[in-house]
C-alpha positions in Angstrom: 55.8 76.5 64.6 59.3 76.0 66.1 61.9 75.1 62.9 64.9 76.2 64.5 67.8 73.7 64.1 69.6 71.6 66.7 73.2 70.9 65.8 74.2 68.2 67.6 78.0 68.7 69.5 80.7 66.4 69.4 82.9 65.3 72.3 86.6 65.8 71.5 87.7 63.5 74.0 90.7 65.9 75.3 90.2 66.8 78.6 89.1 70.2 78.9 88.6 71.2 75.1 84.4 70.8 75.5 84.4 73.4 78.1 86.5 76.0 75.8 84.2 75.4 72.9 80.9 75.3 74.9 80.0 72.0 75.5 81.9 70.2 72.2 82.6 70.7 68.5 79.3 71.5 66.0 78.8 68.4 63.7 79.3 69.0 60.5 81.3 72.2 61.1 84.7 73.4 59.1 87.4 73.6 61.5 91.1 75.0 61.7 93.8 74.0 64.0 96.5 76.5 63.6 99.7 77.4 65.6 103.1 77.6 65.6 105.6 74.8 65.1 105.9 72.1 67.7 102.7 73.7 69.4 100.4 70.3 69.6 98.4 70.7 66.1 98.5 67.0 64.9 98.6 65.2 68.0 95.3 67.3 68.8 93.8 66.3 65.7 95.1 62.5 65.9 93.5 62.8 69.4 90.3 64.1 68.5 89.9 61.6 65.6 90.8 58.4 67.4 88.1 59.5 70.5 85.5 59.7 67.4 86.2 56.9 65.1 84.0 54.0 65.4 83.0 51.7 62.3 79.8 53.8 61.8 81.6 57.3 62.4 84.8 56.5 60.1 87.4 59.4 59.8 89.7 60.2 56.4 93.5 61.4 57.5 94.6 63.1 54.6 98.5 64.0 54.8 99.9 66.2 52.4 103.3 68.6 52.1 103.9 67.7 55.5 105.5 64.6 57.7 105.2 61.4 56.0 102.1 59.1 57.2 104.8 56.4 58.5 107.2 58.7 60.3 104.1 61.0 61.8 102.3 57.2 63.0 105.5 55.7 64.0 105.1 59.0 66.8 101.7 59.5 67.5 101.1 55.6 68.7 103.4 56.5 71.7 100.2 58.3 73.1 97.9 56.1 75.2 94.7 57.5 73.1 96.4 55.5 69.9 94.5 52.5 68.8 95.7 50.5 66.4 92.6 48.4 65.5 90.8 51.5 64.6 93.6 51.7 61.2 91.8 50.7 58.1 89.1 49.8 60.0 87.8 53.6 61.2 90.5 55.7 60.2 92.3 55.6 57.0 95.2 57.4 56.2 95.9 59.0 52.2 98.3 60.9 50.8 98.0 63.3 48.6 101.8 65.1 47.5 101.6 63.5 44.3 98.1 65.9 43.2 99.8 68.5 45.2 103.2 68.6 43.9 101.6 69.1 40.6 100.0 72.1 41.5 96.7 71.5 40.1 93.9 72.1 43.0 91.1 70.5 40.3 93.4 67.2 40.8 93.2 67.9 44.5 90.2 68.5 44.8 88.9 65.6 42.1 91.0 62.7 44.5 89.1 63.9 48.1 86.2 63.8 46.0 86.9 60.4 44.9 88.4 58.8 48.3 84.7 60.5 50.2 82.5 58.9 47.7 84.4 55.3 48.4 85.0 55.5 52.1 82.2 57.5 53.2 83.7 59.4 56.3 82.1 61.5 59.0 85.7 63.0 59.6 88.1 64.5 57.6 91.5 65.7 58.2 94.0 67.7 56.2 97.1 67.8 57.8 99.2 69.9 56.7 97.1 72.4 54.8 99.0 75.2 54.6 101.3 73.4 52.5 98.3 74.1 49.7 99.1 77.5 50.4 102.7 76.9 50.1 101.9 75.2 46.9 100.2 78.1 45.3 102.7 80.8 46.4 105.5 78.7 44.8 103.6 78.2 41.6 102.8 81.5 41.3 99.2 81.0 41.8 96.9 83.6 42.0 95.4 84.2 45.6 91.6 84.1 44.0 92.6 80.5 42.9 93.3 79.7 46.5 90.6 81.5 47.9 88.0 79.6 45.4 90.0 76.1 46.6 89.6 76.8 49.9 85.8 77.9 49.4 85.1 74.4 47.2 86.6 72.4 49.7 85.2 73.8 52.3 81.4 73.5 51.0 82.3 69.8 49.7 83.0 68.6 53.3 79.9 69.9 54.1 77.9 68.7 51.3 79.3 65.5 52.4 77.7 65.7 56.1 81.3 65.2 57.2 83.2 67.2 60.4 86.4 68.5 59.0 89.5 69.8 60.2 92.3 71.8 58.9 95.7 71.6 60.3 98.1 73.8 59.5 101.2 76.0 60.7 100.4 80.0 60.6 102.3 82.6 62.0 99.2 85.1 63.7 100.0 88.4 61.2 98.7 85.2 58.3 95.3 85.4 60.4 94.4 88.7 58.5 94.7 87.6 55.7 94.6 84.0 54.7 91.0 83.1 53.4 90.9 79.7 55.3 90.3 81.9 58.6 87.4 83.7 56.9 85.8 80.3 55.7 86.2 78.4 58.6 83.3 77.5 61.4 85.6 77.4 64.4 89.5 77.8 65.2 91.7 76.4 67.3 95.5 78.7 67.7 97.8 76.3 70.0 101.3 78.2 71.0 104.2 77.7 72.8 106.2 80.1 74.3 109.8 80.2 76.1 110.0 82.9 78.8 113.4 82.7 80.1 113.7 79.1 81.1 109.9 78.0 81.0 108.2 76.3 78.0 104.3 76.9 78.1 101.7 75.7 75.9 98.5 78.0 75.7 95.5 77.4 73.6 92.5 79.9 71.9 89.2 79.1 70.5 89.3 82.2 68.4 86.1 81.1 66.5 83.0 78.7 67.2 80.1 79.6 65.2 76.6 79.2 66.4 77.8 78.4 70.2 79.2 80.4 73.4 82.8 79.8 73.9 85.1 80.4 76.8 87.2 83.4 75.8 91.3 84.4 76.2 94.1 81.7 76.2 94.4 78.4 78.3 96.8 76.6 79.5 97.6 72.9 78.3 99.7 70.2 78.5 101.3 67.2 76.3 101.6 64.1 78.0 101.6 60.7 77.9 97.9 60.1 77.1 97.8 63.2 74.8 96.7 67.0 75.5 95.1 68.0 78.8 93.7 71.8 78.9 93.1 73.6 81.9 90.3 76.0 81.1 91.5 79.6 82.8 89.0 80.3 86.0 86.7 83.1 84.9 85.0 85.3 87.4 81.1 85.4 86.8 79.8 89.1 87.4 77.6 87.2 90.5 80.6 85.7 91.3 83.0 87.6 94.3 85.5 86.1 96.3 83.9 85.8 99.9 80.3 83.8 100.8 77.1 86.0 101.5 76.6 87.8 104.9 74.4 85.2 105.6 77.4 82.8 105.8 78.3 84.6 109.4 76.2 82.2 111.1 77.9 78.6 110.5 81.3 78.7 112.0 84.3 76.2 111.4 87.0 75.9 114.3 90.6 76.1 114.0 91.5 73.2 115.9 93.2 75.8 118.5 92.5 76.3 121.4 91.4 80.3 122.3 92.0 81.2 118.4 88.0 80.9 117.8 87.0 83.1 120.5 89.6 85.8 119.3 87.9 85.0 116.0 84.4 86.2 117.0 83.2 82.4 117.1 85.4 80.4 114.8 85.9 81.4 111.2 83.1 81.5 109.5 82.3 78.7 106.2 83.1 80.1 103.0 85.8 82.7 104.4 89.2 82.2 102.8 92.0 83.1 105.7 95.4 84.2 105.0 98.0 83.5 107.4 101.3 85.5 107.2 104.1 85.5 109.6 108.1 85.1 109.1 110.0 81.3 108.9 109.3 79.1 111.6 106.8 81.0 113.5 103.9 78.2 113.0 102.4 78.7 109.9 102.1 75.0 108.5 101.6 73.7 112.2 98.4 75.9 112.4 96.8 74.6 108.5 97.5 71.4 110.6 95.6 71.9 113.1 92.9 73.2 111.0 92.4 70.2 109.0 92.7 68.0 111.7 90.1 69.9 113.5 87.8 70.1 110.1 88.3 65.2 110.4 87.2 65.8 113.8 84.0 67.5 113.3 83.4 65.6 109.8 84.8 67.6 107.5 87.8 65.9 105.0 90.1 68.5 103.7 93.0 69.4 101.1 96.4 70.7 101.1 98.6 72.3 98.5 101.7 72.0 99.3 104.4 74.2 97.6 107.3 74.8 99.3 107.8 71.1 101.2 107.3 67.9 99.5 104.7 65.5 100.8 107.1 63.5 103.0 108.4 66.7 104.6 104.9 68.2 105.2 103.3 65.1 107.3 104.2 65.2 110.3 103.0 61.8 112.6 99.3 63.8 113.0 98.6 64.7 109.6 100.3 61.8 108.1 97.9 59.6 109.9 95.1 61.5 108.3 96.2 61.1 105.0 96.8 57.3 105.2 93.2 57.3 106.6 91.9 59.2 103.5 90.9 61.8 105.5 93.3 64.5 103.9 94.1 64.7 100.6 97.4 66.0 99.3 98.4 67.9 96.1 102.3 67.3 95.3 102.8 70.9 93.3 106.5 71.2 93.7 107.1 70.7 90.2 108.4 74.3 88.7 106.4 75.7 85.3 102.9 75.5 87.0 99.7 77.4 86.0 97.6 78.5 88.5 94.5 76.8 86.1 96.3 74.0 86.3 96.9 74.2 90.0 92.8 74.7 90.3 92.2 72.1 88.3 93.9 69.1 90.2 92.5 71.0 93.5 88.8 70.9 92.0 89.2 67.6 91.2 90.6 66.5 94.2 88.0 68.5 96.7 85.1 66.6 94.3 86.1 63.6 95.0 86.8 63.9 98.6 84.0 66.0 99.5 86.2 68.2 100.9 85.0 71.1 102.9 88.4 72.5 103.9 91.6 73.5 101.8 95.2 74.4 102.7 97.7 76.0 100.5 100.6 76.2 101.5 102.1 79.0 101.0 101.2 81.7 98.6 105.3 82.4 98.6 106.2 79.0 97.7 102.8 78.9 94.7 104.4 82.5 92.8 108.1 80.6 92.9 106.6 77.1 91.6 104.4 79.2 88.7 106.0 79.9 85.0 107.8 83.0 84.9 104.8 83.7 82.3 102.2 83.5 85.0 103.7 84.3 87.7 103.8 88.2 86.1 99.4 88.5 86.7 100.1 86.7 90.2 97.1 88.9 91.4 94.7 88.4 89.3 95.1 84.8 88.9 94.6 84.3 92.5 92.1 86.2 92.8 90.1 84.0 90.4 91.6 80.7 92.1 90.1 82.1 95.2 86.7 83.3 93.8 86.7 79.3 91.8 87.2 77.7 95.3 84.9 79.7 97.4 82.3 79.6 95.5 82.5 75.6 96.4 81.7 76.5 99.5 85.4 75.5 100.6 86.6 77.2 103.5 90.5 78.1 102.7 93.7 79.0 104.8 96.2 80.5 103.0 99.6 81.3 104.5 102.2 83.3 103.1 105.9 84.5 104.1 105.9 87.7 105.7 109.4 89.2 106.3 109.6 90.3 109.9 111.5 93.8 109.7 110.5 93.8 114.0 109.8 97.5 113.4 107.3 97.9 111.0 103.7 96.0 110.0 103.3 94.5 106.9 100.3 92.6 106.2 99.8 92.5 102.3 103.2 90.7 101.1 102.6 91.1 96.9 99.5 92.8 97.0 97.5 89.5 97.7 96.0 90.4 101.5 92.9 91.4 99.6 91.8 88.3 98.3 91.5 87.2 101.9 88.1 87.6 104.3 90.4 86.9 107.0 94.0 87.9 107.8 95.8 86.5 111.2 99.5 87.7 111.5 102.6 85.5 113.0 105.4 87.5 114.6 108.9 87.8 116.7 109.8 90.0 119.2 113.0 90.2 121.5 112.0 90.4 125.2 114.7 89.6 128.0 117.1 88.1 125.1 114.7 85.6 123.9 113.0 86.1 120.5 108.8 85.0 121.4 105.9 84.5 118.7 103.2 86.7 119.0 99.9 87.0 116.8 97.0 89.1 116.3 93.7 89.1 114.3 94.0 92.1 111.9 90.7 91.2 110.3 87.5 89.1 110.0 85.2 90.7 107.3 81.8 91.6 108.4 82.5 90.4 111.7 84.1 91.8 114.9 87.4 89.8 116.5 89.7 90.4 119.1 92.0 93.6 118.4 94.5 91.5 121.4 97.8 90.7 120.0 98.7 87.7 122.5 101.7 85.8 123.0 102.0 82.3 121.5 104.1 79.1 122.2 104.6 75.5 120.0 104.8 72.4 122.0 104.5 68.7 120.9 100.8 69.5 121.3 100.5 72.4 118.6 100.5 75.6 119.1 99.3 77.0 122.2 97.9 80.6 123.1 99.3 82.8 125.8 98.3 85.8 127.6 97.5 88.6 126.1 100.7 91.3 125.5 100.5 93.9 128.3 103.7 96.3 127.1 101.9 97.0 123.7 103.7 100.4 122.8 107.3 98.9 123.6 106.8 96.0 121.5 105.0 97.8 118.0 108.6 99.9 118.6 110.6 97.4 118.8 111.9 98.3 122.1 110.2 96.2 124.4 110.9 96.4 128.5 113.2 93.7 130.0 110.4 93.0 132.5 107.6 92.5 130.0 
């Protein structure tokens, strides 16, 4: 015989919290907000507890040493998740200073006692409860008196059947050794940070008991309606950036003409393409043509756009495609971005289009737009962005800015050429005083391509392939023949 409990998980109502804490917070569980000053703590809890409150779920806001009830309401009802027919009727604010202030935790304890036994909550907040602690340093109190509090209060909530949190402001050496983190089912640490002139918000389920969580810090957000996280892309050990071999047999065109055949066939589904080449030499006019190619044969598409806002990107043949709903695009040029954040309005973007084909562009303009913060693991970031969208079964072009030194190759500008299944390379070169764009396929993984490097022109039309180069030495030395 099976008796192995079910606990039944709670939805926080903040977007993106249920996926850090694997699928919602454990009723009846003894929970700790913690962080720094200014780092989210109470607006989470306020948010959390108006999602929940209902007339048969009724919470208990109890507001200590902190902000006074009035001043910290008088803030919190600027967020749209505020609801003010849910005071006194679901949620009921209490203060307790006056128990506090006289230092006796019996009293404390006796009046949460007394206010659970009349109002019957399934939550309970404390907020903020390291002013207890504060309490019992000041009075001298000893730390096993504190430690017993904690302990008692902690198994009363639970005797009660009631979901509690803790709020509280901790510095992370207090971790160590403040007994509320040993007692405590799961905790939340929300913290802000100021590198150079970016603020970012990052949040840690450092504990959950009894469920998997998802592990290391994620970005989030305060806004109007409250927080929004943005659970950091994790690389499953099945998961790699690139479809299966398999994948070589269904081919998308790039909407150019010639460009499939030096291809091996068109680019195949699932490949992620990176597209480097200098200013100007075509980069943005080719992820045009490939999404308009991608409406053509059925297949919507997104772009990213990073270094042009939306009104400079469209030009009269995409802009026709994105009235039409055909194209979808992501405004990113606001600076202090994460790249989980980035993923998360692509995701949600390519869900709802169907979208079978993304465009970011570019990879330059994405590292200047990031927080300094993030910016710093570029690499691996991307990588994960990649491996998130691929494994959609997106197929991606990428381009990039590729300084054109006219003597040298480059092809991996910031290390990044190996996230890509595909690389296709944008040039100059000076021949009879003129500077003409050239290309060449460097690689198509798993898959042979043309090893030409041709010449390439940009008419009203797009971009249109030339013949192959003929004077191949003079032009890799950067001393091409007049006559070429």
């Amino acid at each position: 015989m099976n008796n192995k409990i079910t606990i039944r998980r709670l939805p926080t109502g903040v977007p993106g919290l249920d996926q850090l804490l694997g699928g919602g917070l454990p009723e009846f569980s003894f929970n700790l907000i913690a962080g720094t000053p200014g780092s989210g703590k109470t607006t989470l809890a306020h948010q959390i507890m108006f999602s929940l409150a209902a007339p048969d779920n009724r919470a208990l806001f109890f507001t200590v040493l902190g902000e006074p009830a009035l001043k910290m309401l008088r803030y919190q009802q600027q967020f749209t998740f505020f609801d003010h027919s849910k005071i006194n009727q679901s949620i009921r604010f209490v203060n307790l200073s006056t128990e506090l202030l006289e230092g006796d935790f019996d009293r404390v304890l006796a009046r949460i006692a007394t206010e659970l036994k009349e109002y019957e909550p399934s939550l309970v907040f404390v907020d903020s409860f390291r002013s207890v602690v504060h309490s019992a340093e000041s009075e001298g109190r000893n730390v096993l008196d504190l430690q017993r509090f904690v302990q008692q209060l902690g198994m009363q909530m639970t005797s009660w059947q009631a979901t509690t949190f803790m709020i509280g402001e901790y510095l992370a050496s207090e971790s160590e050794s403040s007994p509320v983190f040993t007692v405590a089912d799961g905790i939340l640490w929300l913290s802000q940070n100021l590198h150079r002139n970016s603020m970012v918000r990052k949040m840690q389920v450092v504990k959950m008991r009894g469920q998997s969580q998802a592990p290391g810090l994620h970005t989030f957000r305060i806004g109007d309606a409250g927080l929004r996280v943005f659970p950091r892309a994790i690389v499953q050990p099945n998961q790699a950036v690139g479809p299966a071999p398999a994948g070589l047999t269904d081919r998308v065109s790039m909407g150019v003409a010639g460009l499939d055949e030096m291809l091996g066939g068109g680019l195949p589904a699932g490949y992620s393409l990176l597209a480097l080449g200098p200013s100007g030499s075509g980069k943005t006019i080719l992820a045009t043509a490939f999404l308009a190619e991608g409406v053509r044969c059925g297949e919507p598409g997104v772009i990213a756009a990073f270094e042009k806002s939306p009104s400079q990107l469209l030009n009269n043949r995409l802009h026709a495609l994105v009235s039409a709903g055909q194209v979808g695009v992501i405004d990113t040029r606001s600076l202090d971005l994460s790249i989980d954040e980035t993923l998360h309005d692509m995701i949600r973007m390519i869900d709802r289009m169907q979208a079978k084909r993304v465009v970011i562009d570019s990879l330059s303009g994405f590292e200047l737009a990031l927080a300094p913060e993030f910016s710093e693991d570029f690499r691996g970031s991307l990588y994960r962005m990649v491996a998130e969208l691929t494994s959609k079964g997106v197929t991606i072009l990428m381009t990039s800015e590729l300084e054109d030194r006219y003597t040298d190759l480059r092809v991996s500008p910031g290390g990044s050429a190996f996230l890509a299944d595909a690389i296709l390379v944008q040039r100059y070169v000076e021949i009879a005083g003129q500077l003409k764009r050239i290309f060449s396929i460097i690689k198509v993984r798993g898959s042979d391509h043309s090893k030409d490097i041709r010449m390439f022109d940009i008419s009203a039309e797009g971009i249109e392939i030339g013949e192959r180069l003929s004077d191949y030495d003079g032009i890799m030395t950067g001393h091409p023949r007049a006559n070429s």
